[in-house]
C-alpha positions in Angstrom: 16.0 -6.6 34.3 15.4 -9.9 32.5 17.7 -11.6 30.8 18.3 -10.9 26.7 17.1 -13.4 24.6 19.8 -14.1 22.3 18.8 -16.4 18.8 20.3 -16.8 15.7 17.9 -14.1 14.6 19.6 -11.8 16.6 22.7 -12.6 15.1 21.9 -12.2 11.6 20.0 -9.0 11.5 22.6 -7.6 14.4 20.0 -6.3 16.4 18.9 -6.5 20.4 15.7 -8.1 20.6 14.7 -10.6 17.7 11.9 -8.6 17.1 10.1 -7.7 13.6 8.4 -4.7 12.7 6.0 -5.8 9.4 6.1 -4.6 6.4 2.9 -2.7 6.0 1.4 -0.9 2.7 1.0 3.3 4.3 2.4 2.4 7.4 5.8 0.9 7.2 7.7 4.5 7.0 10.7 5.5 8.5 8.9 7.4 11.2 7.6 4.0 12.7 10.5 1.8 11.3 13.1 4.0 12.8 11.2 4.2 16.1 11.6 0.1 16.3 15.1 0.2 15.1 16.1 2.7 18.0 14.1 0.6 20.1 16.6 -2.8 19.6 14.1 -4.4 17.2 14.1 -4.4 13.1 12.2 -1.6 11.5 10.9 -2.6 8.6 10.7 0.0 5.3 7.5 -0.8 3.3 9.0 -0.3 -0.8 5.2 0.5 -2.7 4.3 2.7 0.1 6.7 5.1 -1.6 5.0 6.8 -4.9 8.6 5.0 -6.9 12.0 3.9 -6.8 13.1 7.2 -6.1 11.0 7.5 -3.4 11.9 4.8 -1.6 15.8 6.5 -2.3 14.7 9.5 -0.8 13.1 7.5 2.9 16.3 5.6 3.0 18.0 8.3 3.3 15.6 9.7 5.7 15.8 6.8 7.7 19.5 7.0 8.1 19.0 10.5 9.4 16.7 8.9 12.0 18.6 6.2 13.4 21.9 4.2 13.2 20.4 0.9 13.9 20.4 -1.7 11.4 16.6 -1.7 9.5 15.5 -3.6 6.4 12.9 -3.0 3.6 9.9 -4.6 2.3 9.1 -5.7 -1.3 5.8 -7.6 -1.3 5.0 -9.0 -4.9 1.3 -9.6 -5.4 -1.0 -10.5 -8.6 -2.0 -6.7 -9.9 -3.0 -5.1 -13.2 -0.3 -2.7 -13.4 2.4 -4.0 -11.6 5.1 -1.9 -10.1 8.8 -2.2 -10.9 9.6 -4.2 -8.4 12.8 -5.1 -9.4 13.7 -1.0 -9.8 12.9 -0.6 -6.2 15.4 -3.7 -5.4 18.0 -2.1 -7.1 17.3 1.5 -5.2 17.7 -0.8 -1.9 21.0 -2.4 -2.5 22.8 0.8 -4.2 21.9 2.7 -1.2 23.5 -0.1 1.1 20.3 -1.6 2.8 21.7 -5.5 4.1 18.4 -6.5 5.2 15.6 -7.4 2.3 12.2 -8.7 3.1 10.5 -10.4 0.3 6.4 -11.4 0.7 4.4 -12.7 -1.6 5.6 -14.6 -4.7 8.3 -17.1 -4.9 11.9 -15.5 -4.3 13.5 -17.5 -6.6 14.4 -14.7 -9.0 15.0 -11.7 -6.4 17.7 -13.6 -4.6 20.8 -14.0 -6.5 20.9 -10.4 -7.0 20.3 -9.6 -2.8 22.8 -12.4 -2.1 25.2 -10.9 -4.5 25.0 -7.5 -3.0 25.8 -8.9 0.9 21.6 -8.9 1.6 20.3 -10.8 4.7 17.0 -12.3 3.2 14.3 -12.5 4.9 10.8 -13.9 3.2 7.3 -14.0 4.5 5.5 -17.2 3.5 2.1 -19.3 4.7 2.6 -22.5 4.4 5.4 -25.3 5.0 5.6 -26.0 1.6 6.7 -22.1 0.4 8.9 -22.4 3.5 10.9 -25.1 2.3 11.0 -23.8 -0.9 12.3 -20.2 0.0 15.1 -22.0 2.2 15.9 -24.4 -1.2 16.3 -20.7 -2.7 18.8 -19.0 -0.4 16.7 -17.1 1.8 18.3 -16.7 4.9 15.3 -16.1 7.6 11.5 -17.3 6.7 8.9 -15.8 8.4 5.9 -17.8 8.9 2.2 -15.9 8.6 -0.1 -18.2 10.6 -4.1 -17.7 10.0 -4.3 -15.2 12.7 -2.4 -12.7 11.0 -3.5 -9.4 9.2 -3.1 -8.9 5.6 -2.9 -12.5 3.4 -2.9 -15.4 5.5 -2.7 -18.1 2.6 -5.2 -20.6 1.4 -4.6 -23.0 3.9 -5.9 -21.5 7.4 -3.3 -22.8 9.6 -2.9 -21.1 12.9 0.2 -20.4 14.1 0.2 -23.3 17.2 0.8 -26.0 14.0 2.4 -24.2 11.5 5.3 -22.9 13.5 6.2 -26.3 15.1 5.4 -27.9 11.6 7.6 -25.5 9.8 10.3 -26.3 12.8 10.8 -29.9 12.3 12.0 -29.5 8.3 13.3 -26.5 8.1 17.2 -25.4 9.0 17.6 -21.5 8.6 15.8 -19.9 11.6 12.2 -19.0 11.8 10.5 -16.1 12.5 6.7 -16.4 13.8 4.0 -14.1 12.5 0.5 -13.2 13.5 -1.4 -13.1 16.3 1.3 -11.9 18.8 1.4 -8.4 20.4 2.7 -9.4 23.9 5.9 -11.3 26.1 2.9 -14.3 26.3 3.2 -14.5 22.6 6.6 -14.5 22.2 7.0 -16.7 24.6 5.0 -18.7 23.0 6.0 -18.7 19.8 9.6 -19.3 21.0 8.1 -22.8 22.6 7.2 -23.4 18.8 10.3 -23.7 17.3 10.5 -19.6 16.3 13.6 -17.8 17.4 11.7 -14.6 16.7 8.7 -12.9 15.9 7.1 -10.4 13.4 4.1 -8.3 14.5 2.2 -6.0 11.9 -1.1 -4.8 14.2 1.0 -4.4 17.5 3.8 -1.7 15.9 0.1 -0.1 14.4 -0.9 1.0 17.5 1.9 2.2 18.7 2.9 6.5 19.4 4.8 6.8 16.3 2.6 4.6 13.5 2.0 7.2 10.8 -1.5 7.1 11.1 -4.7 8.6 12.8 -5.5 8.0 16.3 -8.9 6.7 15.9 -7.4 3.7 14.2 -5.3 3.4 16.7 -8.2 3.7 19.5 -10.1 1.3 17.5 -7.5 -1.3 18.2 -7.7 -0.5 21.6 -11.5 -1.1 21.7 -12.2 -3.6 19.5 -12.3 -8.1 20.1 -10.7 -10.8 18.1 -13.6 -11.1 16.4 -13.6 -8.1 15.0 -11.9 -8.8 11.5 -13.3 -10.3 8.2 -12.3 -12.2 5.4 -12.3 -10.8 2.1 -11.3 -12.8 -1.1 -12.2 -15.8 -0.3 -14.2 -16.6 -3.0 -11.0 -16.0 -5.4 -8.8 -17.6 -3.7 -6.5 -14.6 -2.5 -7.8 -14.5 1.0 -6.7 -11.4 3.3 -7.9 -10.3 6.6 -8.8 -6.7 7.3 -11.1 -4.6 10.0 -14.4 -5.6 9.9 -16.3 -2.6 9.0 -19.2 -1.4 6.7 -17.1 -1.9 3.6 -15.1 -5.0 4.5 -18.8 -6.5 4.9 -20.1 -5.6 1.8 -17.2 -7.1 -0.1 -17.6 -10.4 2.1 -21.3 -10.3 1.2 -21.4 -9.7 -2.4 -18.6 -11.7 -3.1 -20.3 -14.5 -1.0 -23.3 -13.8 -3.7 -21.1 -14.9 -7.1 -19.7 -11.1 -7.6 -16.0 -11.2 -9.4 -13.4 -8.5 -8.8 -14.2 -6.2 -10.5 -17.9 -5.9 -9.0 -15.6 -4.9 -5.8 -12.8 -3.3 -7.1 -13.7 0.2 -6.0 -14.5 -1.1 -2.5 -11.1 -2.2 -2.0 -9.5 0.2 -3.6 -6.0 0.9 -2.0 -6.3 4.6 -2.3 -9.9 4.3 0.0 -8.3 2.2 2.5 -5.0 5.2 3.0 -7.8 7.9 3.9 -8.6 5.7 6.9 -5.3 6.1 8.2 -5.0 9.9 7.0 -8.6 11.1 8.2 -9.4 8.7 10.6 -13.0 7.4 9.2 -13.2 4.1 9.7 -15.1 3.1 7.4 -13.8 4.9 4.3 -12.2 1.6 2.7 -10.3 -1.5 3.3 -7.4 -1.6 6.1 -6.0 -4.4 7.6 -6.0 -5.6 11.3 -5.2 -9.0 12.6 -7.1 -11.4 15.6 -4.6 -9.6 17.5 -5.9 -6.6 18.7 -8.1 -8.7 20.9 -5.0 -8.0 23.6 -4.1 -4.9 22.5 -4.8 -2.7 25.4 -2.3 0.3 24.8 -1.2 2.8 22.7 2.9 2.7 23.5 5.8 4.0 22.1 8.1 1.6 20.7 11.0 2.3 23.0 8.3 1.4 25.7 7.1 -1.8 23.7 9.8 -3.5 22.0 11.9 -4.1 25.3 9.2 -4.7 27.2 7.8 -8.0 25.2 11.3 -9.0 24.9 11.6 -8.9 28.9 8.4 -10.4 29.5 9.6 -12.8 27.5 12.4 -13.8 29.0 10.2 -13.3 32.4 8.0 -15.8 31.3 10.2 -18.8 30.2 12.8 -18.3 33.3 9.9 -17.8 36.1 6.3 -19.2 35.5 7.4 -21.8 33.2 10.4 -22.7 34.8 8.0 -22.8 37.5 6.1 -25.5 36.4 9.5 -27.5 36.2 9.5 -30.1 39.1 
């Protein structure tokens, strides 16, 4: 057995390996996030996959039913026509006891007092050093950096992980959690070197036995290269990376071409990209996948994968690299 990796991350969430289960839109449920949280990681509950507030009550308490492990929930906040009350689904959180909050998206600032005020380990999800700083100025207790790599938004900036973890490192205080493009020990490892003290994977925990979703998606993963992902949104400045397929092209090609939103906004509707992970057609609407799944090579459960990165981890920095140590 290898040895534990212990870092502050561990500490704060109280869990055994200081590793993150992402928050993701139709997948983050407490079938998968209790599987991580049993596993010694941090299953993560994902707030807007739930229909409302008293929804997200309702898995909660389903999740307690699944496990005793400590968990967290997601609340990403991103520019919308009708947007949903996210505050409502804070306040569902914290009345039913949750201690671990993970905020994406827009600044913090105002979702914080309350979380800190309740006894709520904050964790937020930024891309950039600059957002970084900020949510530390703000009380956040954890920041978890989204390098270029990553599924889902990646920021306007297009740093990869290799300099934005180490950049974030040298002015930041609160720990650092590293996300995107890591699925095995190698990347842990990794981004452990970097100044991270753990890591956050969103594509990895997809392909995984218990991921709410169908199995061709998960065989996809499986199959497919790094290069198998596109940019959409670029053109408007709200970038995210998703499976390259036939409808992830044509939104990269007619927004390449001078469209606006709405010219797309069927394409990407969210409701088109849940029937790929319901039915299993691939190409039936937007989903995202990051660079990753170019050493995905396994479908595991998460009580196989979670201790097994975290050993090969520890493998890694106390044999081959101590190996190079003369």
């Amino acid at each position: 057995m290898a040895a534990a990796i212990q870092t502050r991350v561990n500490e704060l969430l109280g869990i055994e390996h200081p590793i993150i289960q992402g928050g993701m839109q139709w997948v983050g449920t407490a079938d998968l996030a209790s599987a991580v949280s049993n596993a010694g990681g941090l299953g993560i509950l994902t707030s807007l996959t739930q229909p409302s507030p008293e929804d997200l009550g309702k898995e909660i308490d389903r999740m307690r039913e699944m496990t005793d492990k400590p968990f967290g929930v997601n609340l990403t906040i991103l520019p919308t026509i009708t947007p949903p009350p996210y505050e409502e689904y804070l306040r569902v959180a914290v009345e039913k006891g949750v201690k671990i909050v993970e905020t994406a998206g827009a600044n913090p600032a105002k979702l914080v007092p309350m979380l800190k005020d309740a006894g709520v380990t904050v964790v937020h999800k930024c891309t950039s050093v600059r957002h970084a700083l900020s949510a530390q100025e703000k009380g956040v207790d954890i920041v978890s950096v989204d390098g270029f790599e990553c599924a889902g938004h990646p920021g306007e900036d297009d740093i990869p992980g290799l300099v934005l973890l180490p950049a974030a490192a040298d002015k930041l205080d609160i720990p650092i959690v590293a996300s995107g493009g890591i699925a095995d020990g190698r990347g842990m490892a990794a981004a452990l070197a970097l100044g991270a003290e753990g890591i956050n994977m969103g594509t990895r925990f997809l392909c995984t036995e218990e991921a709410p979703v169908h199995r061709n998606v998960k065989e996809a993963i499986v199959e497919r290269s790094e290069l198998d992902t596109e940019l959409i949104f670029r053109t408007l400045n709200n970038t995210a990376r998703v499976a390259s397929n036939e409808v992830s092209r044509e939104v990269v090609e007619k927004l390449n071409a001078g469209a606006q939103f709405p010219e797309v906004r069927d394409l990407v509707s969210g409701q088109r990209g849940r029937k790929v992970y319901e039915n299993g057609d691939l190409d039936a609407g937007i989903w995202s996948c990051g660079m990753v799944q170019g050493v995905i090579n396994d479908i595991p459960t998460c009580g196989e994968l979670v201790p097994r990165i975290a050993n090969e981890a520890a493998d890694i920095i106390t044999g081959r690299l101590a190996g190079f140590v003369k």
